[in-house]
ZABALO-994277 format. One record per residue (C-alpha): residue number from 1; residue in three letters; x, y, z. Coordinates in pm, whole numbers, plus 50000, padded with zeros to 5 digits. Example, Ala and Ser with C-alpha at 12.3 -4.5 7.8 and 13.67 -1.06 7.14 Angstrom:
<tivexs>
> 1_Ala_51230_49550_50780
> 2_Ser_51367_49894_50714
</tivexs>
This chain:
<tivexs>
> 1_Unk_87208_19743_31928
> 2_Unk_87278_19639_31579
> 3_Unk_87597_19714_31364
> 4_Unk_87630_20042_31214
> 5_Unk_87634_20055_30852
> 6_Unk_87494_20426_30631
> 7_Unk_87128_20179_30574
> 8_Unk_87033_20102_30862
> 9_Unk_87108_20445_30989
> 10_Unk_86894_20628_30772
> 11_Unk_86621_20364_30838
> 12_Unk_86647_20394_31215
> 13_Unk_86664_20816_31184
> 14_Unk_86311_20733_30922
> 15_Unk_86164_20527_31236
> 16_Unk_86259_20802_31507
> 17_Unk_86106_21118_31259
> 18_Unk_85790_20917_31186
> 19_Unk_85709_20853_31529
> 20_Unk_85818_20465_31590
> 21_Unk_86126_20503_31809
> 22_Unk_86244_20736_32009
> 23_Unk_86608_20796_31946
> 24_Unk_86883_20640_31783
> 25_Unk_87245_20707_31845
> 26_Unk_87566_20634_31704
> 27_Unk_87815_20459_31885
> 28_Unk_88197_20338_31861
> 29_Unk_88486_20423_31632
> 30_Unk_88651_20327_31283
> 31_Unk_88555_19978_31204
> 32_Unk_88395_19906_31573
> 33_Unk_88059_20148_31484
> 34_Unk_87711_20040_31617
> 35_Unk_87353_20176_31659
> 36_Unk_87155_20235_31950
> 37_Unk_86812_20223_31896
> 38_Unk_86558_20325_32151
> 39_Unk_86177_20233_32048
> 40_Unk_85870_20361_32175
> 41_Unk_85624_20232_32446
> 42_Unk_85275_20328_32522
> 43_Unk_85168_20163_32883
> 44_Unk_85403_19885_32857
> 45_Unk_85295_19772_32515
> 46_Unk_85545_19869_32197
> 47_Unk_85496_20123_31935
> 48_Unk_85553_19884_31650
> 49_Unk_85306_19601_31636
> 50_Unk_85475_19420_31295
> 51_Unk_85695_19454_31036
> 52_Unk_85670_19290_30682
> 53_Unk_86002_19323_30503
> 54_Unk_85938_19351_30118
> 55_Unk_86257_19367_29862
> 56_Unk_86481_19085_29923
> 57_Unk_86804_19050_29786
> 58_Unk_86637_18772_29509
> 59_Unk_86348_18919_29465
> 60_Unk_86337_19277_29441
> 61_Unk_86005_19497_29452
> 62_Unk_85945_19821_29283
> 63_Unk_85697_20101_29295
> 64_Unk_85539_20337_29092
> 65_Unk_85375_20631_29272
> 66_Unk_85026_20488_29134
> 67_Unk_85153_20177_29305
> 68_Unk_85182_20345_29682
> 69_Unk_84870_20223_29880
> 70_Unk_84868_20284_30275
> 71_Unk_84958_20024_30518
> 72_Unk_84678_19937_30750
> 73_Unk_84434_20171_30648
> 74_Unk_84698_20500_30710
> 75_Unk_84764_20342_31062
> 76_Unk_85148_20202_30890
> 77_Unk_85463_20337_30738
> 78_Unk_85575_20162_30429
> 79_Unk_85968_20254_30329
> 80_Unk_86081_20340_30001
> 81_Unk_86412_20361_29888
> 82_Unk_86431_20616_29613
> 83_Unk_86682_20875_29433
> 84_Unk_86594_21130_29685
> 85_Unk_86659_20886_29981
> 86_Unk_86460_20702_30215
> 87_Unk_86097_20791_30253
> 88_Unk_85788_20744_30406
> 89_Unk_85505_20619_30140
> 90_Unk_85287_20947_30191
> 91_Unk_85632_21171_30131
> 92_Unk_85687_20973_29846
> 93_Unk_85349_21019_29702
> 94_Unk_85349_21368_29771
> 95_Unk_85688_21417_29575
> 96_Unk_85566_21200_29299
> 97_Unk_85847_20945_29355
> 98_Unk_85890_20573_29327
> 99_Unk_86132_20297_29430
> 100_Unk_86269_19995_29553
> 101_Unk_85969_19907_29861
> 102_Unk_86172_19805_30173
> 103_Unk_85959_19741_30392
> 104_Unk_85630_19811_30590
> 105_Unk_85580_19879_30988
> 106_Unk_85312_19919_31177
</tivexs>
């Protein structure tokens, strides 16, 4: 359970369609909101093995769409931040679009 706030909520509905949780749900009222997050297991052992955050609030990184490599060898989800939204690095590549890098999971 972590605070709600619009972020983290599109991050955590990015997580559950790319296959890292399994649902997330939005809980409370007015100022009192939270998120649920459910993640994935496979025989006891969790879906996400790391996570490697990448823009900080000093140090902000940026990518061009010639700048989008894969995160362990296509086996990783790096986040993007971009005018369209949050995306996955492969939808962003797809739709020619760069941004501020989040972070990468895998």
């Amino acid at each position: 359970m972590v605070p709600f706030s619009k972020l983290k909520f599109e991050i955590a509905e990015l997580l559950v369609r790319e296959d890292y949780a399994l649902k997330v749900e939005k809980k409370g009222k007015k100022a009192k909101k939270y998120l649920n997050l459910f993640l994935k297991y496979n025989d006891g052992k969790p879906e996400v093995q790391g996570v490697t955050r990448l823009s900080k609030p000093s140090r902000r990184t940026y990518l061009k769409v010639s700048d989008i490599k894969a995160v362990k060898n296509g086996h990783g989800l790096l986040v993007l931040s971009t005018p369209k939204g949050l995306m996955g690095g492969k939808q962003a590549k797809k739709e020619k679009m760069g941004g501020e890098a989040l972070f990468s999971i895998w």
